[in-house]
DRENDO-1510 file (C-alpha; in Angstrom, 1 decimal, always signed):
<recs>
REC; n; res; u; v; w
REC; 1; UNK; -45.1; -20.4; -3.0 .
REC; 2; UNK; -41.9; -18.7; -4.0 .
REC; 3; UNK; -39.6; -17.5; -0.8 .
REC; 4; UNK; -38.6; -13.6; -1.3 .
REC; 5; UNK; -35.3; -12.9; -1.8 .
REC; 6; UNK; -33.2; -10.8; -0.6 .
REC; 7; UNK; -31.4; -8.1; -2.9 .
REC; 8; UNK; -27.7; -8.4; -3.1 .
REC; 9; UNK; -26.0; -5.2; -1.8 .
REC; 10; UNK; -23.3; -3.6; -4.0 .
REC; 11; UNK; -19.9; -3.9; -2.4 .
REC; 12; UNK; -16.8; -1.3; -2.2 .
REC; 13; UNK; -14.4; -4.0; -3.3 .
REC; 14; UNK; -13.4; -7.5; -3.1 .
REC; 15; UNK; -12.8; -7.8; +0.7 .
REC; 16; UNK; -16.0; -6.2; +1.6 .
REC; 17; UNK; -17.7; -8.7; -0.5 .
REC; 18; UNK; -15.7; -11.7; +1.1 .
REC; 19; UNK; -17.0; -10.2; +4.8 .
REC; 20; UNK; -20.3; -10.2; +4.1 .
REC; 21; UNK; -20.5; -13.5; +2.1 .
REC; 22; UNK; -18.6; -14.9; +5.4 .
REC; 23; UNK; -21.8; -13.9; +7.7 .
REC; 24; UNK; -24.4; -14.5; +5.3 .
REC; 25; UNK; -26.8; -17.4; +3.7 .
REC; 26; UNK; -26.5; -16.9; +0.1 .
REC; 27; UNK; -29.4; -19.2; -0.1 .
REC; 28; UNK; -31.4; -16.1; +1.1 .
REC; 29; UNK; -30.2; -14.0; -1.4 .
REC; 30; UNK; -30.1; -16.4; -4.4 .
REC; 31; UNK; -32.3; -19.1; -5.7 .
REC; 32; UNK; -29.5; -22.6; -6.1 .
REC; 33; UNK; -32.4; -24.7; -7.2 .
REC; 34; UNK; -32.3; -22.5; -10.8 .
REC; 35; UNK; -28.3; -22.2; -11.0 .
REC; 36; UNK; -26.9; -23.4; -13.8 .
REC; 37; UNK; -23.0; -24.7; -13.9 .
REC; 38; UNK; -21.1; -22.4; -15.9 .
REC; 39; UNK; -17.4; -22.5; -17.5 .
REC; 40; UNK; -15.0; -19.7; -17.5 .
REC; 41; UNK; -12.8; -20.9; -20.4 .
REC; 42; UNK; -10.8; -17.4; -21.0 .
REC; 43; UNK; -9.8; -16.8; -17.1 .
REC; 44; UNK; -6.4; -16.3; -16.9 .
REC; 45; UNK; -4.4; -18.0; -14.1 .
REC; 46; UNK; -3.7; -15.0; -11.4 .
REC; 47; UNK; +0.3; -16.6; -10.6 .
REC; 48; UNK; +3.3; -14.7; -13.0 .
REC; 49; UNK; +6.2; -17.0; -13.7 .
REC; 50; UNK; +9.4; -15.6; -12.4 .
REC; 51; UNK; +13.0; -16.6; -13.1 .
REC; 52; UNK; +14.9; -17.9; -9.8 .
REC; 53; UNK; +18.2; -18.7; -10.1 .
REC; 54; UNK; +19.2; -21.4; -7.0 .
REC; 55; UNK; +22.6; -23.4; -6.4 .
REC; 56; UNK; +22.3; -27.3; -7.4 .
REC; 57; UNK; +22.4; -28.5; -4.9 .
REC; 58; UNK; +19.6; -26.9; -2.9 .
REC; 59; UNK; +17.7; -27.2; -6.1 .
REC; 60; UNK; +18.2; -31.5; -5.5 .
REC; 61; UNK; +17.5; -31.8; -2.1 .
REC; 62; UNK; +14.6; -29.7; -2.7 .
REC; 63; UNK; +13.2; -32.2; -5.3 .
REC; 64; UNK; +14.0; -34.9; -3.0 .
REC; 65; UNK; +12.0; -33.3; -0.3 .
REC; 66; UNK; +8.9; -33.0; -3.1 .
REC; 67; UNK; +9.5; -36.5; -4.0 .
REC; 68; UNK; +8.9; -37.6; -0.6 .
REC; 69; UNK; +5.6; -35.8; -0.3 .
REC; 70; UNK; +4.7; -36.8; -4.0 .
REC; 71; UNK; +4.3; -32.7; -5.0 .
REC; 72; UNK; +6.0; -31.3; -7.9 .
REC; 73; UNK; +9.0; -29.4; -6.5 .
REC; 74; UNK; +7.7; -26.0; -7.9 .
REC; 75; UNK; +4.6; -26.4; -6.0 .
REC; 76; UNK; +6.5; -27.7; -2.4 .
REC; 77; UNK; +8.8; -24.1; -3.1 .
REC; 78; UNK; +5.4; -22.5; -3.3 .
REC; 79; UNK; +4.2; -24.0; +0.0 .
REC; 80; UNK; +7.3; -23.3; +2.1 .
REC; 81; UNK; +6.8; -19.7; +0.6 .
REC; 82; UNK; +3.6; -19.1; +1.7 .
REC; 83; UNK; +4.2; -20.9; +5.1 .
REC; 84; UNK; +7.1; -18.5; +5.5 .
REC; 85; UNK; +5.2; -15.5; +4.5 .
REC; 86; UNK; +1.6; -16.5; +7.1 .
REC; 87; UNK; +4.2; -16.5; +9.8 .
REC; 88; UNK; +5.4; -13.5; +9.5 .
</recs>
């Protein structure tokens, strides 16, 4: 016997979707056992490369700092970034 499913509601936007996703079992409202893996070859990445001009020398002891943590250094700025930005 097949279990019902529920019907997905339509959302306002993005972060309405997110909250409900958050507090719900999509397993109620989808069936996983008939998913099939898809790829999304044309996405384009959602980061925009910017031009940031830093002095030498903070630019080296920033890749020394990303060699010790075996990142790339434009990822480690990226981290620091975003730590600097949640702590706001």
């Amino acid at each position: 016997m097949t279990k019902k499913r529920k019907t997905v509601p339509d959302f306002k936007n993005e972060a309405e979707e997110r909250e409900f996703w958050e507090s719900h079992d999509s397993g109620d409202y989808l069936d996983w056992d008939r998913a099939e893996r898809v790829r999304f070859a044309n996405l384009k990445p959602s980061s925009k490369s910017i031009s940031l001009r830093l002095p030498v020398d903070l630019l080296e002891q920033i890749k020394v700092a990303a060699n010790k943590r075996d990142v790339p250094y434009q990822s480690l700025i990226k981290i620091w970034l975003a730590e600097k930005v949640d702590a706001r």
